[in-house]
N, CA, C and O atoms as CSV, one atom per row, in Angstrom:
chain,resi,resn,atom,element,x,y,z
A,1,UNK,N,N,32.932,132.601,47.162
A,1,UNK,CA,C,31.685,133.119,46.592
A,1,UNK,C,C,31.700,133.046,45.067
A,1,UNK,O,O,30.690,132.683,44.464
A,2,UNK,N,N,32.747,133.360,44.473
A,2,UNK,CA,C,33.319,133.431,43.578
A,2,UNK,C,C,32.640,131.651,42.531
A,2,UNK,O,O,32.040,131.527,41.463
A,3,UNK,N,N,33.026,130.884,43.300
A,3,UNK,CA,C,33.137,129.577,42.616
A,3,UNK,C,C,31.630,129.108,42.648
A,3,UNK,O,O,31.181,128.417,41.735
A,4,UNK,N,N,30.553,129.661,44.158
A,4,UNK,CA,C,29.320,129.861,44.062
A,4,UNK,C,C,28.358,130.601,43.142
A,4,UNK,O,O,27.132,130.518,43.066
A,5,UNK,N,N,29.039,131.184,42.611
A,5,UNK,CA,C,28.686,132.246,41.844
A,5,UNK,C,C,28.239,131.294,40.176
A,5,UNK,O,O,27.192,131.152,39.545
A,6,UNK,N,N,29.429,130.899,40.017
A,6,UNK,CA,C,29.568,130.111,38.916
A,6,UNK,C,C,28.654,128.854,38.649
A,6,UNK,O,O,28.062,128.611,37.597
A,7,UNK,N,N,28.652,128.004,39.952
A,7,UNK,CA,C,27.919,127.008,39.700
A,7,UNK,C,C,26.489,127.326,39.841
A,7,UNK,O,O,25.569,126.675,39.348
A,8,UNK,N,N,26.364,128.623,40.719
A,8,UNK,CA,C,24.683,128.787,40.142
A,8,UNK,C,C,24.483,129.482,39.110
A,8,UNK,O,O,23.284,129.607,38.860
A,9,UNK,N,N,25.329,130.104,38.243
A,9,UNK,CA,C,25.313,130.395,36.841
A,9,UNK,C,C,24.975,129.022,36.145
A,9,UNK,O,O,23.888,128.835,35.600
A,10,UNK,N,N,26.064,127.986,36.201
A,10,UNK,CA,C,25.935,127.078,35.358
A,10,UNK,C,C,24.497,126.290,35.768
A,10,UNK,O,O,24.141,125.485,34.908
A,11,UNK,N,N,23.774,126.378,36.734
A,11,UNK,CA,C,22.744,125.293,37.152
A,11,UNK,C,C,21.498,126.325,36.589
A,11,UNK,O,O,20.522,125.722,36.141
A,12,UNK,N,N,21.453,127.389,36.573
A,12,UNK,CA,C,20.448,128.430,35.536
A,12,UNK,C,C,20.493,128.411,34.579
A,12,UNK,O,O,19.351,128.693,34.216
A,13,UNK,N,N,21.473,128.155,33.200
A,13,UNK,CA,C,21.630,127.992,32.088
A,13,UNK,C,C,21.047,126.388,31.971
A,13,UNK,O,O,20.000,126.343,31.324
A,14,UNK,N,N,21.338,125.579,32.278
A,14,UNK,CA,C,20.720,124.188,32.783
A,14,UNK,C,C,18.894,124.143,32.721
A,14,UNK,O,O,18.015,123.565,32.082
A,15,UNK,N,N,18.976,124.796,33.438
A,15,UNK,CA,C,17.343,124.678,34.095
A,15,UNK,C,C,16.501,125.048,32.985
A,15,UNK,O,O,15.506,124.482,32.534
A,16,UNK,N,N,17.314,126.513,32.494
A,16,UNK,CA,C,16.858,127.255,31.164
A,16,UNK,C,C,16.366,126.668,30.227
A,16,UNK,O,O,15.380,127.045,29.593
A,17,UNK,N,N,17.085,125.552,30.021
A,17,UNK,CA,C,17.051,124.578,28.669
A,17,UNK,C,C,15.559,123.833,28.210
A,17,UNK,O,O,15.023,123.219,27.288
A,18,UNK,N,N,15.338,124.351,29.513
A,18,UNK,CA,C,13.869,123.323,29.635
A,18,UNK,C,C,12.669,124.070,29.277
A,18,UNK,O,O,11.506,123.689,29.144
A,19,UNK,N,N,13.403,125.640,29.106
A,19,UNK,CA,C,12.267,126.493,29.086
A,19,UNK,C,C,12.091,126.465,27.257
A,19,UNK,O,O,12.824,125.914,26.436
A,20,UNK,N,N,10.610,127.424,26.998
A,20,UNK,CA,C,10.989,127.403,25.300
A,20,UNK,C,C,11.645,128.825,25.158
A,20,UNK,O,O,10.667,129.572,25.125
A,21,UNK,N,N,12.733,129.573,25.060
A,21,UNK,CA,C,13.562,130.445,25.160
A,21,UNK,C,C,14.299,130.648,23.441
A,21,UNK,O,O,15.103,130.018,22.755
A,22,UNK,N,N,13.571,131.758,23.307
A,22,UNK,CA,C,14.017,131.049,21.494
A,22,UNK,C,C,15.622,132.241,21.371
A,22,UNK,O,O,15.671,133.162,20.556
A,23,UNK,N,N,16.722,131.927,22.321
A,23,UNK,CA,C,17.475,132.612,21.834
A,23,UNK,C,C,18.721,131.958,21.367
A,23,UNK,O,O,18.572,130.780,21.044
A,24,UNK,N,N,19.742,132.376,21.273
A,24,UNK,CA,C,21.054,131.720,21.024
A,24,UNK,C,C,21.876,131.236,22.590
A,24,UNK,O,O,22.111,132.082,23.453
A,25,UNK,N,N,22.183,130.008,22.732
A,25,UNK,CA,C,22.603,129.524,23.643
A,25,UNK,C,C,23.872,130.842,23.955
A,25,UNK,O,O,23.958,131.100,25.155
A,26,UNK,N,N,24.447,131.340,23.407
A,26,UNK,CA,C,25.295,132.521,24.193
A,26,UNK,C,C,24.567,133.764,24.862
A,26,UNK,O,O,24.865,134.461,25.831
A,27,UNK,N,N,23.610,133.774,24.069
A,27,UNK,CA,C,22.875,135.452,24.371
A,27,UNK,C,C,21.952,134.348,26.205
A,27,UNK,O,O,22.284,134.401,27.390
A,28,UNK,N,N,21.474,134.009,25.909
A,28,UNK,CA,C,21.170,133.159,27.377
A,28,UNK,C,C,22.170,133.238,28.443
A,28,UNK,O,O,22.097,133.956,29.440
A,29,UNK,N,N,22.916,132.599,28.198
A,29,UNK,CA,C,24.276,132.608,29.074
A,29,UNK,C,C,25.011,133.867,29.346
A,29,UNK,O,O,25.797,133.792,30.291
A,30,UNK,N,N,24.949,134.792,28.851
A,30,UNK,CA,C,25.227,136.146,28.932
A,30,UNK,C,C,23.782,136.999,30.100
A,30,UNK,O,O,23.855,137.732,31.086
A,31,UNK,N,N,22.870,136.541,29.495
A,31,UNK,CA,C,21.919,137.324,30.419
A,31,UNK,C,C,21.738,136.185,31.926
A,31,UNK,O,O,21.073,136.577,32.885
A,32,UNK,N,N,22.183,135.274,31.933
A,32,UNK,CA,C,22.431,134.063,33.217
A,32,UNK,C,C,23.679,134.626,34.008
A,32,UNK,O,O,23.878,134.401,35.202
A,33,UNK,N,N,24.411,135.310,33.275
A,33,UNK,CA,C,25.639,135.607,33.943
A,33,UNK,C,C,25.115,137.615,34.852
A,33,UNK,O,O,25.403,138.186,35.904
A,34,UNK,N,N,24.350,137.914,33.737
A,34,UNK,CA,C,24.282,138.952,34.351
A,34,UNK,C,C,23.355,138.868,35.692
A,34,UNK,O,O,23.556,139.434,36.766
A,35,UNK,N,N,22.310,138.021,35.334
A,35,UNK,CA,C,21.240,137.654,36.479
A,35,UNK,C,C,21.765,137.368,37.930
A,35,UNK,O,O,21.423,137.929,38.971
A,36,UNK,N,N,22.567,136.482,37.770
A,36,UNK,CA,C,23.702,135.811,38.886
A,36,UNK,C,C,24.459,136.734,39.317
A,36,UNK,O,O,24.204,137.136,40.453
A,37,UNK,N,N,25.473,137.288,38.671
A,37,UNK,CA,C,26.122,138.612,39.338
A,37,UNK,C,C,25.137,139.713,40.058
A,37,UNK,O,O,25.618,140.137,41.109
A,38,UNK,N,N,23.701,140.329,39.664
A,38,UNK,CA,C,23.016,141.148,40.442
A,38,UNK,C,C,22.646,141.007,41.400
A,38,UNK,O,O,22.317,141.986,42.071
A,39,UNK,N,N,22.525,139.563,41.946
A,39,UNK,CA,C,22.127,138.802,43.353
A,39,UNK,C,C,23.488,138.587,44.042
A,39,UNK,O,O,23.552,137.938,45.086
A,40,UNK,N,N,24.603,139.142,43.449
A,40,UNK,CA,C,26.021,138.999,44.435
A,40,UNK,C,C,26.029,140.458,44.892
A,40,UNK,O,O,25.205,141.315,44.571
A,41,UNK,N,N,27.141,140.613,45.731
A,41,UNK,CA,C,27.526,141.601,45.965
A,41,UNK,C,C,29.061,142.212,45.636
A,41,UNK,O,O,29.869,142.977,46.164
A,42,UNK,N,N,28.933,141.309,44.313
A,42,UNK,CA,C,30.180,141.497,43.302
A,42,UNK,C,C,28.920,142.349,41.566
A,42,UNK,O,O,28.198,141.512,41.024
A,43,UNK,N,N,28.899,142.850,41.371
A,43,UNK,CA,C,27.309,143.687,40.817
A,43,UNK,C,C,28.277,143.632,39.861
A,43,UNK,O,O,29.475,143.750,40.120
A,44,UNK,N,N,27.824,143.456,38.750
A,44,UNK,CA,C,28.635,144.058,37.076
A,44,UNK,C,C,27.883,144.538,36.092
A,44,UNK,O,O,26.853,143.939,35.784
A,45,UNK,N,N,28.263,145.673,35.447
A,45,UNK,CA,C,27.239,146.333,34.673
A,45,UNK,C,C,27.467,145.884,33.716
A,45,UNK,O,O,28.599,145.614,33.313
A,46,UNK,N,N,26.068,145.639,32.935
A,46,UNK,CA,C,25.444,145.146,31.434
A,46,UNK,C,C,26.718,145.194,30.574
A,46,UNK,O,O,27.255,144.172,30.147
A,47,UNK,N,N,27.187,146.489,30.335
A,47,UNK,CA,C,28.451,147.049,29.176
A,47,UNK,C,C,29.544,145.597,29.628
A,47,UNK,O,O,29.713,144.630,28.885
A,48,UNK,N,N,30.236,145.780,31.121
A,48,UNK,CA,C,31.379,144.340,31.274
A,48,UNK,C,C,30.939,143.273,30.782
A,48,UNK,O,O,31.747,142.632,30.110
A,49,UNK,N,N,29.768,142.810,30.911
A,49,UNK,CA,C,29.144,141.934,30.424
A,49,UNK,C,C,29.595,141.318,28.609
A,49,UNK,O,O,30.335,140.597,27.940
A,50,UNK,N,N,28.355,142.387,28.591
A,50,UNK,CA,C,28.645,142.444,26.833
A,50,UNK,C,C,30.136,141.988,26.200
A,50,UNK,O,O,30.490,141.161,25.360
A,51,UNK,N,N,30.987,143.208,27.260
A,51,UNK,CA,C,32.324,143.107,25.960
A,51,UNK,C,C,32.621,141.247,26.243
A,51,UNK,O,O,32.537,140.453,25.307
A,52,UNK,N,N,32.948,140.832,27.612
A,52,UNK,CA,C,33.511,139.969,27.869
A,52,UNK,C,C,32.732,138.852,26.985
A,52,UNK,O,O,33.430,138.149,26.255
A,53,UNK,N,N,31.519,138.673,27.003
A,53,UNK,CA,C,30.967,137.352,25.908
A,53,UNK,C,C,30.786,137.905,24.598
A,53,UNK,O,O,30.370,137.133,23.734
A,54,UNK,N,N,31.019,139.092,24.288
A,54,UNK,CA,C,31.023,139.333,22.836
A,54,UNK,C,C,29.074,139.348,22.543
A,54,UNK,O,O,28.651,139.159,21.403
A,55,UNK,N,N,28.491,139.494,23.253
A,55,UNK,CA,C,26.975,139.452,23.112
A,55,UNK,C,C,26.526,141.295,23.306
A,55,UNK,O,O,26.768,142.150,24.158
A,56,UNK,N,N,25.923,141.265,22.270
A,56,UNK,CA,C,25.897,142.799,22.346
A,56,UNK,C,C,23.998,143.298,23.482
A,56,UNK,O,O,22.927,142.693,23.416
A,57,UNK,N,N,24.341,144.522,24.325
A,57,UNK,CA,C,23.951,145.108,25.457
A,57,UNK,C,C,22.376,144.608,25.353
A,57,UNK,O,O,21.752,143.989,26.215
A,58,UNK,N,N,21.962,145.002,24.200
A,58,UNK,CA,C,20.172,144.835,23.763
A,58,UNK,C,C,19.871,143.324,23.769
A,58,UNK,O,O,18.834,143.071,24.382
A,59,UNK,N,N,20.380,142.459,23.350
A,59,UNK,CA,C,20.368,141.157,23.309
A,59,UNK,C,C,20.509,140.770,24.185
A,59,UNK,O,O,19.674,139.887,24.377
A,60,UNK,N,N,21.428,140.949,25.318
A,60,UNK,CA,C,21.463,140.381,26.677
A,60,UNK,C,C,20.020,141.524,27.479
A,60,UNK,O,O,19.476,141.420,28.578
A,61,UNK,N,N,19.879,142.179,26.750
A,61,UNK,CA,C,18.454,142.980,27.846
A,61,UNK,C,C,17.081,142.050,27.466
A,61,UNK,O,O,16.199,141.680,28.241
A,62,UNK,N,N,17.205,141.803,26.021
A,62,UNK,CA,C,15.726,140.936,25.535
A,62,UNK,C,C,15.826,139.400,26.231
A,62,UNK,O,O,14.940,138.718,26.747
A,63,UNK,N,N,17.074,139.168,26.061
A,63,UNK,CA,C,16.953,137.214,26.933
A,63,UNK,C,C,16.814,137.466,28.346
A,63,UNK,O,O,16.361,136.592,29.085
A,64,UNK,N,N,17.283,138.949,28.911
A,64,UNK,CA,C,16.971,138.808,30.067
A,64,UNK,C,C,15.138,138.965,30.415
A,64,UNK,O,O,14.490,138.185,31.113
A,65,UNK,N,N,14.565,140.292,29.641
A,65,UNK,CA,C,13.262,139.858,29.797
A,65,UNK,C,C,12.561,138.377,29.533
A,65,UNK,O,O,11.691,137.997,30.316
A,66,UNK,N,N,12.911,137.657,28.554
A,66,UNK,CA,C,12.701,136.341,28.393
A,66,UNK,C,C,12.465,135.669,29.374
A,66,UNK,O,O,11.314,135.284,29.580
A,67,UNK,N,N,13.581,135.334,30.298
A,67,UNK,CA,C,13.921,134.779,31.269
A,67,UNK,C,C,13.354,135.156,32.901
A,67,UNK,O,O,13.145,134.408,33.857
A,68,UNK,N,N,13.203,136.724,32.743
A,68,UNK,CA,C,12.728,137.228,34.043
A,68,UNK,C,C,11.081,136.215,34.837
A,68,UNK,O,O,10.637,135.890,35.938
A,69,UNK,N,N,10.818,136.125,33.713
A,69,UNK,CA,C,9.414,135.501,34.177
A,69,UNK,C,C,9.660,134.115,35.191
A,69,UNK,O,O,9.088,133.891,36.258
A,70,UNK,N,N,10.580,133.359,34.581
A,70,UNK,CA,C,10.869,131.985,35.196
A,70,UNK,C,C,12.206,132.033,36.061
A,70,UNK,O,O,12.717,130.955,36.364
A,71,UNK,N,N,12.870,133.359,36.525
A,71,UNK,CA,C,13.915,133.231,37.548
A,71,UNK,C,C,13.297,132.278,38.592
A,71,UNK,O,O,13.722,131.130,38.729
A,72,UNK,N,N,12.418,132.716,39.228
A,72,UNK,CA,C,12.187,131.323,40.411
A,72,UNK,C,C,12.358,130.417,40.295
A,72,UNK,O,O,13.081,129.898,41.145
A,73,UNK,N,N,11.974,129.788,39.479
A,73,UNK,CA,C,12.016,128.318,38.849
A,73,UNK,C,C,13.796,128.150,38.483
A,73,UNK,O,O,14.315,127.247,39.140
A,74,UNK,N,N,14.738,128.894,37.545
A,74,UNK,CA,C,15.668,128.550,37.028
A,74,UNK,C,C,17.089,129.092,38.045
A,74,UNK,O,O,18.199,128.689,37.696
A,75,UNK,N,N,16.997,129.838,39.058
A,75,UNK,CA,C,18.151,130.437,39.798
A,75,UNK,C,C,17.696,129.349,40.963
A,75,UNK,O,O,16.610,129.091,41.484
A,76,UNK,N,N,19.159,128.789,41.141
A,76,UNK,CA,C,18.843,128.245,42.761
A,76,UNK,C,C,18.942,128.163,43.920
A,76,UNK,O,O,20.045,128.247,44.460
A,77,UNK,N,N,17.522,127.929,44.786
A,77,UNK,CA,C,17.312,128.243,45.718
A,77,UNK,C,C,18.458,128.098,46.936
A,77,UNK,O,O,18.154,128.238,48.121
A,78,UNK,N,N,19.349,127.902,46.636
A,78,UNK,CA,C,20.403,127.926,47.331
A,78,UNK,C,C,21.395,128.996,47.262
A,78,UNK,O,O,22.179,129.218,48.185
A,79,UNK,N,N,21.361,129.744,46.031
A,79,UNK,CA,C,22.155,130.553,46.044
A,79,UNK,C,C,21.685,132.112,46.226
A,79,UNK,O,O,22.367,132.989,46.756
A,80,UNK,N,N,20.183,132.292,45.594
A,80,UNK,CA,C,19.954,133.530,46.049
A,80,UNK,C,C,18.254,133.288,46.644
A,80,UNK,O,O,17.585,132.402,46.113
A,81,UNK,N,N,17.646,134.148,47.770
A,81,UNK,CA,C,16.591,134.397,48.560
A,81,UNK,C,C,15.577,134.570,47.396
A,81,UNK,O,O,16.043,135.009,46.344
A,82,UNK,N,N,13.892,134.204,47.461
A,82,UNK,CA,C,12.848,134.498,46.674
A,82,UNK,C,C,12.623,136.164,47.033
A,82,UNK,O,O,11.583,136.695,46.646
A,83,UNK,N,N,13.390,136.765,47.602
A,83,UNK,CA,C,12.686,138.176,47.689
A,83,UNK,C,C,13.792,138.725,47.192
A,83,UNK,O,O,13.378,139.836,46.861
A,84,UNK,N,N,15.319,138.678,46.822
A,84,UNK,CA,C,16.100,138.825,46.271
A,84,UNK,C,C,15.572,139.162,44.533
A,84,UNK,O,O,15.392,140.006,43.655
A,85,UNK,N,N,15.515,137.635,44.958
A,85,UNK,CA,C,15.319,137.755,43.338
A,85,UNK,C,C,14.128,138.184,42.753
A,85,UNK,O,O,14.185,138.386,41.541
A,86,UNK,N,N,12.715,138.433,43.497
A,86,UNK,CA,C,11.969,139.428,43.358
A,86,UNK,C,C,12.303,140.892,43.300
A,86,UNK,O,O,11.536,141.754,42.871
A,87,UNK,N,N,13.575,141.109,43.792
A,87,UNK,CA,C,13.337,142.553,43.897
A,87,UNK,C,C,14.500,142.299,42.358
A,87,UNK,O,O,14.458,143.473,41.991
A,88,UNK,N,N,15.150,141.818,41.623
A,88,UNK,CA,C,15.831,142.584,40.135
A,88,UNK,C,C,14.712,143.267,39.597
A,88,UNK,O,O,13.549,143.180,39.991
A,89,UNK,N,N,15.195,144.019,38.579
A,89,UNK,CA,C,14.170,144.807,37.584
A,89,UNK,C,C,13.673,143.777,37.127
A,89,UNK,O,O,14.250,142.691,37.064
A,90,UNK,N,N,12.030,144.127,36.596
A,90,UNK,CA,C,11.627,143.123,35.196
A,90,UNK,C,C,12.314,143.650,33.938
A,90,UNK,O,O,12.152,143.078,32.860
């Protein structure tokens, strides 16, 4: 799951690129990582997050609103359900 986990991290940061997302390619990837972990049932809170990419808590909360709009489009459909990923917070 683990290695699933990852490559639909990496195929969301991907997809992202396409969007106009005016943040720093880390603060993205930080809120891609958190997005991906909430649809596992490996869950990690915002704070693990943060320390581990060095992206501080508010910044990964604003790219995540950024991004919330176009999860359908950028998480893939292979890895997590459209009602899944309807139900994260906005």
């Amino acid at each position: 799951m683990i290695n699933q986990a990852v490559k639909a991290a990496q195929e969301t940061v991907q997809k992202s690129e396409e969007l106009d997302i005016r943040r720093s390619p880390i603060s993205v990837a930080a809120a891609v990582i958190y997005i991906i972990t909430q649809l596992t049932d490996d869950k990690k809170p915002l704070k693990d997050i943060s320390v581990v990419t060095q992206v501080a808590e508010g910044t990964i909360k604003n790219s995540y609103k950024d991004l919330y709009p176009h999860l359908l489009q950028i998480v893939p459909s292979w890895f997590a359900k459209e009602e899944d990923i309807k139900n994260l917070h906005p």
